[in-house]
C-alpha positions as CSV (number, residue, x, y, z in Angstrom):
1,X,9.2,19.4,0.2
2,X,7.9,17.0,-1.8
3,X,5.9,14.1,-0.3
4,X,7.6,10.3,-0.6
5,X,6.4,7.8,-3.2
6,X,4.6,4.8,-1.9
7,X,5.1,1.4,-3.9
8,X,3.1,-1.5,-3.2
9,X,4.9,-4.4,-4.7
10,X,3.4,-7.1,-7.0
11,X,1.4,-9.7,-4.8
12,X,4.0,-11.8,-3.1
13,X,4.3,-15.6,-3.5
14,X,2.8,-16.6,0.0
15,X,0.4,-13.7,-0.5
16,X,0.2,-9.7,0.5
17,X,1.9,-7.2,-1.3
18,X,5.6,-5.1,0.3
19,X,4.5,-1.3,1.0
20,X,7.6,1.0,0.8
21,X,7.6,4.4,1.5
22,X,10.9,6.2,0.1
23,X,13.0,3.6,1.1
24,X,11.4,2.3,4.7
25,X,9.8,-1.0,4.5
26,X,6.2,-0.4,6.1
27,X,5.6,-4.3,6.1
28,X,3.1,-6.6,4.0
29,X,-0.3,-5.7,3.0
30,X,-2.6,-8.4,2.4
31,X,-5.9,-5.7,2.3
32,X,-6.7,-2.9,1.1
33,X,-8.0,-2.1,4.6
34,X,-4.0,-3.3,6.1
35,X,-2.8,-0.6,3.3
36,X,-4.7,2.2,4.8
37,X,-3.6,1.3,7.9
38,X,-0.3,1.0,7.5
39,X,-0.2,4.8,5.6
40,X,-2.2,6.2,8.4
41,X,0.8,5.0,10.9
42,X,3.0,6.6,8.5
43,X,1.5,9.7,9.2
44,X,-1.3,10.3,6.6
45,X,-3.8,10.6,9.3
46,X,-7.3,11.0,7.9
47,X,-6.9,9.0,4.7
48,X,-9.7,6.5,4.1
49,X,-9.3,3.1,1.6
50,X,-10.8,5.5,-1.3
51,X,-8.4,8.0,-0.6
52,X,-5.6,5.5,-0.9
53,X,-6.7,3.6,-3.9
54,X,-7.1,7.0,-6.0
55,X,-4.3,8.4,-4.7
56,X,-1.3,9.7,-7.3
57,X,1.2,9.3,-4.1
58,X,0.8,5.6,-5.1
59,X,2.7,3.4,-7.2
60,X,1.2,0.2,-7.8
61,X,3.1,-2.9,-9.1
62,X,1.0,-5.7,-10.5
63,X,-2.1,-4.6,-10.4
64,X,-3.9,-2.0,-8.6
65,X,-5.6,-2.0,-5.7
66,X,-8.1,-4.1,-6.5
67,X,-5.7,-7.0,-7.0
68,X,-4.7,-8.6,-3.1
69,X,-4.1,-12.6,-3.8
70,X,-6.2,-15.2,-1.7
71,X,-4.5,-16.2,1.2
72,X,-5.0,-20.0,2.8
């Protein structure tokens, strides 16, 4: 079984970025740190913030994971 596509939507308006996995909403990043953390709740227990920014399980709109807007 393969394992589900994660999308992290371009950086929202009001800031963060929507994390999907398949088609479950995970919530709204505004970190790479939230990402991981978010992924590791998921049930990819043991990933780190390197694993998930090289990851190919990934699909990154907008930018990649070095792109999180400034919040206020």
């Amino acid at each position: 079984m393969a394992e589900p596509k994660v999308i992290v939507s371009p950086p929202l308006p009001k800031g963060g970025r929507q994390v999907l996995v398949g088609d479950e909403v995970l919530g709204t990043a505004y970190s790479l740190h939230e990402l991981t953390v978010y992924l590791q709740r998921a049930g990819l227990e043991g990933v780190d913030e390197l694993d998930v920014a090289m990851s190919p399980l990934i699909e990154w709109h907008g930018g990649g994971p070095e792109v999180w807007p400034a919040t206020e």
